[in-house]
C-alpha positions as CSV (number, residue, x, y, z in Angstrom):
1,X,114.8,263.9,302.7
2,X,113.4,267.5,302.2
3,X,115.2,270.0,304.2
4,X,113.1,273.9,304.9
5,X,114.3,276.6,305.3
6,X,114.5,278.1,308.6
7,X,111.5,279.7,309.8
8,X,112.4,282.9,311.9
9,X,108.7,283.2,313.6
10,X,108.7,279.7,314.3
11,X,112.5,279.9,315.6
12,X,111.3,282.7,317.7
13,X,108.3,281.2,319.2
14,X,110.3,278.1,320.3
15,X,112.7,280.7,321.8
16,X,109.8,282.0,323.5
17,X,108.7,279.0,325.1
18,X,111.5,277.7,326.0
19,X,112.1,281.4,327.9
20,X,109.1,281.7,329.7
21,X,107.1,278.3,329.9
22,X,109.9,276.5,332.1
23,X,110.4,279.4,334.5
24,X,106.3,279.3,335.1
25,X,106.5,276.1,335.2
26,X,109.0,276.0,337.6
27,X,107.1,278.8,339.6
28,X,103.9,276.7,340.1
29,X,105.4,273.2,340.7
30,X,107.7,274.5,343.3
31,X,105.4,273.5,346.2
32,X,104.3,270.1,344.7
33,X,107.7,269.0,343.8
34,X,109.1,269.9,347.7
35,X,105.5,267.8,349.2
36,X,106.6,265.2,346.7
37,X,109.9,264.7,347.9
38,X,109.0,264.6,351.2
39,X,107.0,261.5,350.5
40,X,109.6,259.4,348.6
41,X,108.2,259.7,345.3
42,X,110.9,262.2,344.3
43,X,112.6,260.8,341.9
44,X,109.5,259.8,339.6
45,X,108.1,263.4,339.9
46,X,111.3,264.8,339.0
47,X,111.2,262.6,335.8
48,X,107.3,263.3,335.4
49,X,108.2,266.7,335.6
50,X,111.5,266.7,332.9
51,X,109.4,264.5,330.5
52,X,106.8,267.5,330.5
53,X,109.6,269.8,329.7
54,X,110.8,268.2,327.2
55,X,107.8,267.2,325.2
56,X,105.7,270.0,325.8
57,X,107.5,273.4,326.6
58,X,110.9,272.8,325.0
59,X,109.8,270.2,322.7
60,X,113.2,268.7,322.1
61,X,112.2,266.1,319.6
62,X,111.8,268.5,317.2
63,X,115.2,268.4,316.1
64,X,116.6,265.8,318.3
65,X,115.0,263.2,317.0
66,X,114.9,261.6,313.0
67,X,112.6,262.2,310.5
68,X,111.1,259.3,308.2
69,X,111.2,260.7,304.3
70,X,107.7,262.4,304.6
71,X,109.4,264.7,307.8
72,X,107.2,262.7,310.2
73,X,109.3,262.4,313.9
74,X,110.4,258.5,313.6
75,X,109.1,257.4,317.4
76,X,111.5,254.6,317.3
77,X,114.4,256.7,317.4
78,X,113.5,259.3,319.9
79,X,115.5,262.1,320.9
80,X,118.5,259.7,319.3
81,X,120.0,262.4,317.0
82,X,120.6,262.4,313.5
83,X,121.0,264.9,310.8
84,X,119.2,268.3,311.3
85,X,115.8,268.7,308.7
86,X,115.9,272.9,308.6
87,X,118.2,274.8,307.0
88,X,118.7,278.8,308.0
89,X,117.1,281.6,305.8
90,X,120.5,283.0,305.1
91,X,123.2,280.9,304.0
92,X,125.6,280.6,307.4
93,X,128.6,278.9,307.9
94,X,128.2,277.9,312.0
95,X,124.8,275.6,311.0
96,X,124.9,272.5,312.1
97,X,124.2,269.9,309.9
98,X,123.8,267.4,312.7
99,X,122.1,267.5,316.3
100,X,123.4,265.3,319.1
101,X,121.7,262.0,320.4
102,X,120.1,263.3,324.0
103,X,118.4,260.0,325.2
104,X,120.2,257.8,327.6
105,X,123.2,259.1,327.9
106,X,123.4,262.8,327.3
107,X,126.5,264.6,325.3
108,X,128.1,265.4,328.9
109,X,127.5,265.3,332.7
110,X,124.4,265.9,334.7
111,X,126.2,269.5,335.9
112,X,127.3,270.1,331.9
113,X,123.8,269.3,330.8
114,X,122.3,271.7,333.5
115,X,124.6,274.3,333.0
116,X,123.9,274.5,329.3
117,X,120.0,274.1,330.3
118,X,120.6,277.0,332.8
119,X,122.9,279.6,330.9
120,X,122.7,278.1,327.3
121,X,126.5,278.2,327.4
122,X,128.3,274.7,326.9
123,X,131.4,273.4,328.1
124,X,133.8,275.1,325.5
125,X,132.4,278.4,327.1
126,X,130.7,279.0,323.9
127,X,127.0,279.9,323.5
128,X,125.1,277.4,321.7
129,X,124.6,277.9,318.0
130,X,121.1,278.5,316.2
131,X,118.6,277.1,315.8
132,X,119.2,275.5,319.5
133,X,117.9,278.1,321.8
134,X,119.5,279.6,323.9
135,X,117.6,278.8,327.3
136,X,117.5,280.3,330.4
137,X,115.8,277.2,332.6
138,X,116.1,276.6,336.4
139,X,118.0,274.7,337.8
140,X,115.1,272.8,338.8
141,X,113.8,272.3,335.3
142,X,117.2,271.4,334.0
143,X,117.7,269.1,336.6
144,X,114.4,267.6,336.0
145,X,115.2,267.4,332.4
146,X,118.4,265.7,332.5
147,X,116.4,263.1,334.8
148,X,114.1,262.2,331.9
149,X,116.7,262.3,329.3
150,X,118.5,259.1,331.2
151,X,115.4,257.1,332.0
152,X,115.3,256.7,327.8
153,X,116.6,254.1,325.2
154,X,116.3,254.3,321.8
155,X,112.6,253.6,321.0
156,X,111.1,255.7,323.9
């Protein structure tokens, strides 16, 4: 497989959205997601909501999911992990060369997951290393998120 070189603009944008897209998002579903609850269907609006999130604002599969050898996003192993397909303009020594399986079962628990989401600081107390950005979500969206993530098997 073909690995790039880290894009800056491109690591920026995603920055970007993931910054500003989930906190509007947030802003205008607030009202919808509190009718929702109130008539049971909660829990699939919360999902609804977290699959958004992750597919369209955050756009996790990007690196959280395998590339076939012609870079194209293998479907059947969504958001399952695997080795990580960019490679940072300047030659660091903190890049990971692999990015954790999300779907299913997330790499910690719903409050870890939402935290990092939240604050972009995991459980060692550490901010989270390039090129995952450092996001600033609300609790709502993380929540919402972390909802999604467990509804999926591998193959999603």
């Amino acid at each position: 497989m073909r690995l790039r070189k880290f894009n800056f603009t491109w690591a920026v944008a995603v920055l970007l959205a993931g910054l500003l897209c989930p906190v509007s998002f947030a802003q205008r579903e607030s009202a919808d997601s509190k009718s929702t609850s109130a008539t049971g269907g909660s829990n699939q609006a919360l999902v609804a909501r977290g699959k958004y999130l992750v597919e369209n604002v955050a756009v996790c599969s990007q690196c959280h999911t395998p590339r076939d050898p012609q870079g194209r996003l293998e479907r059947s192993k969504w958001l399952q992990g695997g080795s990580l397909w960019l490679l940072p303009a300047q030659p660091t020594d903190n890049w990971p060369l692999q990015v954790p399986r999300i779907a299913g079962t997330p790499p910690g628990t719903d409050a870890e997951m939402t935290m990092l989401l939240t604050t972009g600081i995991w459980t060692d107390g550490k901010p989270l290393r390039p090129p995952m950005p450092p996001f600033r979500m609300s609790v709502e969206d993380a929540q919402a998120i972390v909802a999604y993530l467990k509804t999926l098997t591998s193959g999603q």
